[in-house]
C-alpha positions as CSV (number, residue, x, y, z in Angstrom):
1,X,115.9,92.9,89.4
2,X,116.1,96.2,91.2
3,X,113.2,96.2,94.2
4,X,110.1,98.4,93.5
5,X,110.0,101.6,95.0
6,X,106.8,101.6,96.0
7,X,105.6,100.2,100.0
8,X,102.5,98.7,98.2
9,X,102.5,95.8,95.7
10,X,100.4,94.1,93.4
11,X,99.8,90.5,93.9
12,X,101.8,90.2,91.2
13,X,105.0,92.6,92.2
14,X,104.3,90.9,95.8
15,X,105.1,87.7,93.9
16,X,108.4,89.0,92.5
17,X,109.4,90.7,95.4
18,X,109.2,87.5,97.9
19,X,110.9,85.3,94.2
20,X,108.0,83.0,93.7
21,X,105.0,82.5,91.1
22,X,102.3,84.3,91.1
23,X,100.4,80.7,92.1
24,X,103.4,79.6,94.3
25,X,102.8,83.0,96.4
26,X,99.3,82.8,96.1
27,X,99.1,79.4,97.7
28,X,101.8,79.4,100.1
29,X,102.0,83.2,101.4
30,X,99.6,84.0,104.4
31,X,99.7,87.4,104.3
32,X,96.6,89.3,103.6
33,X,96.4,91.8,101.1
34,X,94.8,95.7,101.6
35,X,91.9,96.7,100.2
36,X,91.8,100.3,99.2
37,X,88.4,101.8,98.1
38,X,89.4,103.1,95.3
39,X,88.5,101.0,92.8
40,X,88.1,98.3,95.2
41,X,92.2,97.7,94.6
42,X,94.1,95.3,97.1
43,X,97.8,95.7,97.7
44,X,100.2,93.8,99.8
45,X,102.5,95.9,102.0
46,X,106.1,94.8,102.1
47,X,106.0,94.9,105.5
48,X,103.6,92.2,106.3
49,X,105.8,90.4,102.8
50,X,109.0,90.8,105.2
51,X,107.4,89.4,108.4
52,X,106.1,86.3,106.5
53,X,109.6,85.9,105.2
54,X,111.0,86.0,108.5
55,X,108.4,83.5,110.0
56,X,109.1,81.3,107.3
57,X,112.9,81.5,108.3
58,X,111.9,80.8,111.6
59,X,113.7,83.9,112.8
60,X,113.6,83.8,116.4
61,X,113.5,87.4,117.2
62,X,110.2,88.0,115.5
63,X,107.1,88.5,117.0
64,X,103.7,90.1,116.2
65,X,102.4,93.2,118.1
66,X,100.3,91.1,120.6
67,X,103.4,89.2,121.3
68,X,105.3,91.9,122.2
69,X,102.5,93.7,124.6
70,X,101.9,90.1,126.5
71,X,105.9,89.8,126.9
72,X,105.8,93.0,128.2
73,X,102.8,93.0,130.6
74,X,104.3,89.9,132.2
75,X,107.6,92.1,133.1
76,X,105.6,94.6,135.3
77,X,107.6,95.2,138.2
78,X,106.3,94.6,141.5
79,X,104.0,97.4,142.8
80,X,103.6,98.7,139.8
81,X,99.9,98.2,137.8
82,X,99.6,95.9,135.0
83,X,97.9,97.3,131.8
């Protein structure tokens, strides 16, 4: 099944995309859909799809934002001003 083009998904193409049920996904995936005002529509970003993926794998090289800015705050070098 070829991928869908599109960066936002449907719970429902979110489902497919990540190969579970639409219940399985609903239940097990964390990741929090976008609400758009139009329509009041949510969409999941494949993004956020991929990182939930990867931190289901337990890949060790991911981290959030915030991880990253406290890894890197504690690598100021001396003298120089933490954010």
């Amino acid at each position: 099944m070829p991928l869908p083009a599109a960066r936002l998904l449907t719970r429902a193409q979110a489902a497919s995309y990540c190969g579970l049920s639409v219940g399985v996904f609903q239940r097990e995936c964390d990741v929090r859909p976008i609400r758009l005002r139009v329509d009041t529509v949510q969409r999941y970003d494949r993004r956020d799809l991929d990182q939930w993926i990867d931190r289901c794998k337990g890949e060790p090289g991911t981290r959030s934002i915030d991880e990253w800015l406290d890894a890197l705050d504690t690598r100021v070098p001396p003298g120089r001003p933490a954010r």
